[in-house]
C-alpha positions, 0 to 999 in steps of 0.5 A: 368380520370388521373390529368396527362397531355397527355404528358410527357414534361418539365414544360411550360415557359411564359416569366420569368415564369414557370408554372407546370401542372403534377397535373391538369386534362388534361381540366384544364391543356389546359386551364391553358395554354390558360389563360396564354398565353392570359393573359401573358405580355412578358418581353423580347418581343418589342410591336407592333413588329413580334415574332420569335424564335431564335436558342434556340427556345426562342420567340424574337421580329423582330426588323429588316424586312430586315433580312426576306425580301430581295429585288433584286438588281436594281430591288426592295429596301427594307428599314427598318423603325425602327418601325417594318415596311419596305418600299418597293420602287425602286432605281435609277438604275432601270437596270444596263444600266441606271441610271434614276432620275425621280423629278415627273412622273404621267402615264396618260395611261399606255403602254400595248404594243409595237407596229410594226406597221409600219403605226401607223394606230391604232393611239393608247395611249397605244401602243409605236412603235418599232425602226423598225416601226418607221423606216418603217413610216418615210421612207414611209412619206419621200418617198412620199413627193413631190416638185411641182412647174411651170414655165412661162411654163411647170410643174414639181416635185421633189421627196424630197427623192431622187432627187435634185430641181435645179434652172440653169441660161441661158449661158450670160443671167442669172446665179445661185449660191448656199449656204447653204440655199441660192439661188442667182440669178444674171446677168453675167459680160457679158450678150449676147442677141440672140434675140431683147431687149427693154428697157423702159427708160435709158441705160447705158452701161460701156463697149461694147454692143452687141445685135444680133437683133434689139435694142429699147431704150425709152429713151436715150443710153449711151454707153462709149465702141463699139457697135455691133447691128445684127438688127435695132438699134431704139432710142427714145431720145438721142445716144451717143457711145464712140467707134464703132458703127456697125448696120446691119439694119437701124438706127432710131432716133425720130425727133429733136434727136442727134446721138453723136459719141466721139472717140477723146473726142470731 
């Protein structure tokens, strides 16, 4: 057997050393190589770094990851750590639209889906609504929500989602106001009584009274102005009237009681 290799090529280089194998068995040439190569300290190599071979083919040390792993804009960020290690992380800007900053984020179910469902029925921690089902369930929450409400008599309802609950007075007797959030309910400057009006104590009128039936007082009636009574006028305790009395009925006053009358002051 021939002590020349199988090939016809320049002597091997191992760092600073050039070893020739044109003499050897092809055996002894293999594992010549083999043992040189396991046992070489490579001068101009870094430890604990990747080998690759430049233009000239020679073995160099990759000092730096980033020339061989790139990571995609808003997407991916890679980072040298100088220690022929990288960090792969993502940046702030995660897309192009947002600039998000996250102090701590923990994800304790992770989405897996996004719903349409317009009823949230599959009441889910995985699942994130679209805006459309969103939409879709709020209308429908909203739509069937009603205001009922009683009266003295009568019932009633108002659908929140298209109708107007209103509170109204009664022409002379009682009117409402409103603002803001805020309902007033009040007496007229004129108040007009069509039927019969009783009072359990004092009545004190500043201008004229006008009562279309029957008036009862339990206790006395100051008038300073007219009076104008379609019905009986019945006073428990004392009458005093500073302008016109007018009574289409009859006048009762209870025993031992007075009817006073000051037109002139007197």
């Amino acid at each position: 057997m021939t002590s020349e290799p199988p090939f016809k090529d320049p002597p091997i280089t191992i760092g600073n050393d050039q070893r020739s194998s044109w003499n050897r068995p092809w055996w002894m040439w293999f594992t010549s190589v083999y043992q040189d190569l396991k046992e070489a300290n490579v001068a101009n190599l870094d430890a604990s770094r990747l080998v690759a071979t430049d233009a000239s083919k020679t073995m160099v040390s990759v000092d730096d990851l980033t020339d061989w792993v790139a990571g995609t804009t808003n997407q991916i960020t890679v980072t040298d750590d100088t220690d022929g290690t990288i960090t792969l992380s993502t940046p702030q800007d995660i897309h192009t639209g947002a600039s998000p900053t996250f102090a701590g984020l923990t994800v304790v179910n992770a989405v897996d889906e996004f719903s349409t469902d317009g009823t949230l029925a599959g009441d889910s921690d995985t699942a994130l609504p679209t805006e459309k089902a969103v939409k879709t369930y709020v209308d429908a929450q909203v739509t069937a929500q009603d205001l009922d409400f009683a009266g003295d008599s009568g019932t009633g309802s108002v659908d929140l989602d298209s109708q107007t609950f209103t509170l109204s007075g009664t022409a002379n007797e009682i009117e409402t106001s409103a603002s803001s959030q805020t309902i007033t309910i009040g007496l007229p400057n004129d108040v007009s009584i069509s039927n019969d009006l009783t009072v359990g104590d004092d009545i004190i009128v500043t201008n004229d009274i006008d009562v279309g039936n029957d008036l009862r007082v339990g206790d006395d009636i100051i008038v300073t102005e007219n009076v104008d009574i379609g019905g009986r006028l019945i006073v428990d305790g004392f009458a005093k009237v500073g302008g016109e009395l007018k009574v289409e009925d009859h006048t009762y006053l209870v025993a031992d009681k007075k009817l006073y009358f000051d037109w002139d002051g007197n």
